[in-house]
C-alpha positions as CSV (number, residue, x, y, z in Angstrom):
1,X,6.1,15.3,-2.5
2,X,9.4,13.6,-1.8
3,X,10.0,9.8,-0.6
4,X,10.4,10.8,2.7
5,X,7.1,12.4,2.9
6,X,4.9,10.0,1.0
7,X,6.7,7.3,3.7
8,X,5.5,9.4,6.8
9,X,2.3,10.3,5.0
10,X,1.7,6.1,5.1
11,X,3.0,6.0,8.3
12,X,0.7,8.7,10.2
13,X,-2.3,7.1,8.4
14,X,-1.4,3.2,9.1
15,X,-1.4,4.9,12.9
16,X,-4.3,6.5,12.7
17,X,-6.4,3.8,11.6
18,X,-4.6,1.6,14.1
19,X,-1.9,-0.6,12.4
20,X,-0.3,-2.0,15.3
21,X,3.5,-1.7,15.3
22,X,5.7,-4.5,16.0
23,X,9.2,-4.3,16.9
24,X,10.7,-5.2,13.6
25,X,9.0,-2.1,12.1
26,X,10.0,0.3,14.7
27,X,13.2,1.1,12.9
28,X,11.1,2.7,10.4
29,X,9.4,5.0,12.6
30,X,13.0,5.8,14.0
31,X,14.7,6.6,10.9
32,X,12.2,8.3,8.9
33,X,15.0,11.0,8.5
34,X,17.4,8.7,7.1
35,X,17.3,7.2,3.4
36,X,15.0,4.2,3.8
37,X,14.0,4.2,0.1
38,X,17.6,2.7,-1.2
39,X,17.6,2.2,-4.8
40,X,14.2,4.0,-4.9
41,X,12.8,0.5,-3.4
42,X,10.0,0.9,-0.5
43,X,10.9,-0.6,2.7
44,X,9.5,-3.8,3.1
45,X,6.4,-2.5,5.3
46,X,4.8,-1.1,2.2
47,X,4.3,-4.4,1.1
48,X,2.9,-5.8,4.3
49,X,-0.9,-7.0,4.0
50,X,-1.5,-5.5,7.7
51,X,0.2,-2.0,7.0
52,X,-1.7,-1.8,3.4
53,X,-5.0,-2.7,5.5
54,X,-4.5,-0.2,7.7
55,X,-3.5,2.6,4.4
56,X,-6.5,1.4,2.3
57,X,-9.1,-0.8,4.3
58,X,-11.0,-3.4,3.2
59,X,-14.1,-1.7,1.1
60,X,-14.9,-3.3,-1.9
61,X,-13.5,-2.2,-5.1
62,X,-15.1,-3.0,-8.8
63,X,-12.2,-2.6,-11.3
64,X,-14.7,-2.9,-14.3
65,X,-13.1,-6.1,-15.4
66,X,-14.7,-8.9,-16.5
67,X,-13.6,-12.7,-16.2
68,X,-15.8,-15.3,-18.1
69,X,-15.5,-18.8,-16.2
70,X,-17.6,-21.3,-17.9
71,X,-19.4,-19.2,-20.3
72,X,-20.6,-17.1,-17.1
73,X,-19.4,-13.5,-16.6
74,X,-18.1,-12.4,-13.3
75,X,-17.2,-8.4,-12.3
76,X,-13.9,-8.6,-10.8
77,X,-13.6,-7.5,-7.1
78,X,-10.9,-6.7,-4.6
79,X,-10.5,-5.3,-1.3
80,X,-9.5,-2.0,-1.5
81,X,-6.0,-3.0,0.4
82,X,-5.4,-5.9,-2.0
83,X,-6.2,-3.7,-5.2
84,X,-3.9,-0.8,-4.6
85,X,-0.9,-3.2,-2.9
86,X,-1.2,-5.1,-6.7
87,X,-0.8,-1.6,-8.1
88,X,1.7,-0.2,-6.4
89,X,3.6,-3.5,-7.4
90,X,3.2,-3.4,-10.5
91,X,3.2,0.5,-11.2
92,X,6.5,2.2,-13.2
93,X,7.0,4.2,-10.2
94,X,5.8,2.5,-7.1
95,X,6.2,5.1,-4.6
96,X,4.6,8.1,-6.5
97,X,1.5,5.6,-6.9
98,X,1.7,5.3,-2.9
99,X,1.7,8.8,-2.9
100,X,-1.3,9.3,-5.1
101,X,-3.4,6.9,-3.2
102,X,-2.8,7.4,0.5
C-alpha cells in the first residue's frame, strides 16, 4: 500500500466513525493527490488526539506490562487511540505502522 493510500485509508475511516472536519484539515481532504507525506513525515492530523479517536476509539487495551508503584503491581492500560498514536510515534516507519493498524 502506498502513503497515499494508507492516508485516505485514515481518512475514510476518521469519516466514517464521524471525526468532524475542521477547516484547517480540509486541505488534506483536498490534496490527497498531491505529496502530503514530505520527507516521509505524516501530516500533522495523524497526530491529532480527535482524528486518532476517531481511527482507533477508545476500548481498553492491556499491553501486558507491568508497573510496580509501592511494592503493588499494576497492568498497564491505554485507550486504544492513545496506545497506537504512542506507536506510531515511536515506530521505525510510522506510516506503514498506520497502515498496519487502521
Amino acid at each position: 500500500m502506498t502513503n497515499k493510500e494508507i492516508l485516505e485509508k485514515a481518512i475514510q475511516k476518521a469519516t466514517e466513525n464521524n471525526f468532524k472536519w475542521g477547516k484547517q484539515w480540509l486541505t488534506i481532504l483536498d490534496n490527497t493527490d498531491s505529496n502530503v507525506f514530505i520527507n516521509n513525515q505524516l501530516p500533522a492530523i495523524l497526530y491529532n488526539h480527535d482524528f486518532a479517536k476517531a481511527l482507533w476509539g477508545e476500548h481498553i487495551i492491556e499491553t501486558g506490562d507491568i508497573e510496580v508503584i509501592n511494592n503493588a503491581e499494576f497492568l498497564i492500560e491505554f485507550s486504544a487511540w492513545q496506545y497506537h498514536l504512542q506507536q506510531m510515534v515511536i515506530a521505525d516507519d510510522p506510516i506503514k505502522y498506520l497502515g498496519e493498524n487502521i
